[in-house]
N, C-alpha and C positions, 0 to 999 in steps of 0.2 A: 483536606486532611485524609480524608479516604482514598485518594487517586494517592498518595503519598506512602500510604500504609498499606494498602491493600495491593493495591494494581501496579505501583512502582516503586520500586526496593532502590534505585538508582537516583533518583530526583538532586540528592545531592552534586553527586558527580554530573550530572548536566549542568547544574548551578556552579560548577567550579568551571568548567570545559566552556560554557558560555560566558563567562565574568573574564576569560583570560584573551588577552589584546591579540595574542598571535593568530588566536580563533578568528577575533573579528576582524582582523584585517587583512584575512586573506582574497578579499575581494572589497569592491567599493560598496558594494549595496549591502553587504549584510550588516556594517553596525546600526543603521536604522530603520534593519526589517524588523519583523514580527516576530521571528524567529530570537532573533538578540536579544529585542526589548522585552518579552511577555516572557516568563518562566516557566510558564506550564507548555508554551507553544510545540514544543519538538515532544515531548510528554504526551499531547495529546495526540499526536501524530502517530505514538507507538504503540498507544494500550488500544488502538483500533481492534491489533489481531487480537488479545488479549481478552476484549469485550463480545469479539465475532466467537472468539472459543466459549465463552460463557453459553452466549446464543445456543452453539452446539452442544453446548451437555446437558442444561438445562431440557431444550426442545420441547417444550410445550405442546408444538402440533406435530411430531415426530416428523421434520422437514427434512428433506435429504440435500437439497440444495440452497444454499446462502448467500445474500449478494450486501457488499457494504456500499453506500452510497452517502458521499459526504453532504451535509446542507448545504453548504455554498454551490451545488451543481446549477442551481434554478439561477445563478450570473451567465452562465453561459451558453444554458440550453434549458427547453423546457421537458423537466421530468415528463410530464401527465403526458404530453404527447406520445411518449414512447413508453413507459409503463401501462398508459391507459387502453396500447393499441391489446386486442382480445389474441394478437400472437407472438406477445413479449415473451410469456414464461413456457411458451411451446418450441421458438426457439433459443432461447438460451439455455433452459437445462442439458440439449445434447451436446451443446457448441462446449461445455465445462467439462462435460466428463464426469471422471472419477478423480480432477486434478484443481489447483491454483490454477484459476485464470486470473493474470495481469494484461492491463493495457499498455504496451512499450511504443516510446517515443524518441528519435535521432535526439541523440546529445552528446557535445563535441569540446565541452568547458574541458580548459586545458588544467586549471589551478584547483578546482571546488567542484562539487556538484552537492549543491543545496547545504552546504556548509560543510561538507565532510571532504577532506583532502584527496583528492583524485589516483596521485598515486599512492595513496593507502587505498581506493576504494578497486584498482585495480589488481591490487595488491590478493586481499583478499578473493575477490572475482576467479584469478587464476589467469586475466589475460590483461589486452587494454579492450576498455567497455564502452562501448559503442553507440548505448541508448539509456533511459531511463525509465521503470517502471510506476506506471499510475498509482497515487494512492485515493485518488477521488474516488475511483469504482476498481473493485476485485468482487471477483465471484468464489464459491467452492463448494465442492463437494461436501460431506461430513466427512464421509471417512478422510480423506486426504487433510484436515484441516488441525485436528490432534499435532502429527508428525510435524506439519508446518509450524505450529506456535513451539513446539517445541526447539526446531533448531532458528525461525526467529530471536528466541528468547536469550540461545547459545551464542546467539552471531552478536545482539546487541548487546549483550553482558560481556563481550570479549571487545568488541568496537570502541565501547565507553573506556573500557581501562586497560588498552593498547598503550603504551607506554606515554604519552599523554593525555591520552584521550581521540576520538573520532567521532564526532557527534554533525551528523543532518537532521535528517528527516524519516521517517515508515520508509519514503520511498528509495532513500541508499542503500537501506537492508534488503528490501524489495527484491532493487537491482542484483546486489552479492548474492541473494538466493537462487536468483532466475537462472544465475550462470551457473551454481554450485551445483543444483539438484535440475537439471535441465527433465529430467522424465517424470518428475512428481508436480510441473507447472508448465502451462500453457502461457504461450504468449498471443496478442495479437497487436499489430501495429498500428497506429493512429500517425494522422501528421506531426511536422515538426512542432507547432505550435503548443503541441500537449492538447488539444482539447478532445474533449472524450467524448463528447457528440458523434465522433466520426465511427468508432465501434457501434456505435445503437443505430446510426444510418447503415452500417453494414450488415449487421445483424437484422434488418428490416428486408433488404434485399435479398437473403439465402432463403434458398428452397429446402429448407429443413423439414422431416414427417414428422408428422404431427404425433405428440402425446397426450397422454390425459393429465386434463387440466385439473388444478386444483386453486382453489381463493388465495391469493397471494397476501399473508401476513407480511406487517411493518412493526419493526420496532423501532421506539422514539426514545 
């Protein structure tokens, strides 16, 4: 009820956009993904930024840099290996900037991309779109992160009630952001696969100068 009242003003129109046949049959797998069956699924997926901005105003420890990391990461890779190494947060805070950093990955679906129609998502983009951005790990700056949830917020309140609707995932908006505001977000590439191991091995390897460190807070 609270994710319903508070965090999303829209839950309904998902629930309309996901109950209608032509949504789900625009490909074969999505009427018996998680996405179609579970109602809060794409929901949960969006109030990510929404939760990372709270983070930011709130600021308990006056942090400058925020990094979101989904729980399902520890399927595919082991966190503690790469958060526990003593030069995680030395080099990623310079590698982000003052910007959104997304992980992007080649992606070539001709009909969908993660349930949202391709040529609406190019649509929006401004071109044809070539990759798709991570929602398992984004980093950011504070300052940069206001501005983001803001036209987030425009983009998916305009997506949903597009003249039927357009509904995927965080990571469709993601992508139509990355192309729209290209100097307010950083990208870096990962394999085809999507998996986001390959950014924290890459980030392992740069010769980044070192800053002063500070105890890295988690919130749960």
């Amino acid at each position: 009820e609270e994710i319903k009242t508070t965090y999303f003003p829209w839950y309904n129109k998902v629930q309309e956009i996901r109950n209608k046949s032509e949504w789900k049959n625009q490909a074969g797998w999505l009427p018996e993904s998680s996405q179609s069956l579970l109602p809060f699924y794409s929901i949960l997926s969006f109030i990510k930024v929404f939760l990372c901005n709270d983070a930011r105003l709130f600021n308990y420890f006056n942090t400058s840099h925020f990094a979101w990391i989904d729980a399902g990461i520890n399927r595919t890779m082991n966190p503690l290996y790469y958060l526990g190494n003593p030069e995680f947060e030395s080099k990623l805070i310079p590698y982000i900037d003052k910007k959104v950093l997304f992980l992007q990955f080649p992606y070539d679906g001709q009909v969908e991309v993660h349930g949202f129609q391709k040529a609406a998502l190019n649509r929006y983009a401004g071109c044809v779109t070539e990759y798709v951005c991570r929602g398992g790990f984004f980093a950011f700056h504070r300052d940069a992160m206001g501005e983001f949830c803001d036209v987030f917020y425009q983009t998916l309140q305009q997506t949903l009630h597009d003249g039927s609707g357009y509904l995927g995932t965080e990571e469709s908006i993601f992508t139509i952001l990355s192309y729209q505001h290209k100097d307010k977000i950083k990208l870096h590439p990962i394999e085809a696969n999507g998996l986001i191991y390959k950014f924290f091995d890459d980030l392992q390897k740069n010769d980044l100068p070192k800053i002063k460190e500070h105890p890295l807070a988690f919130y749960f």
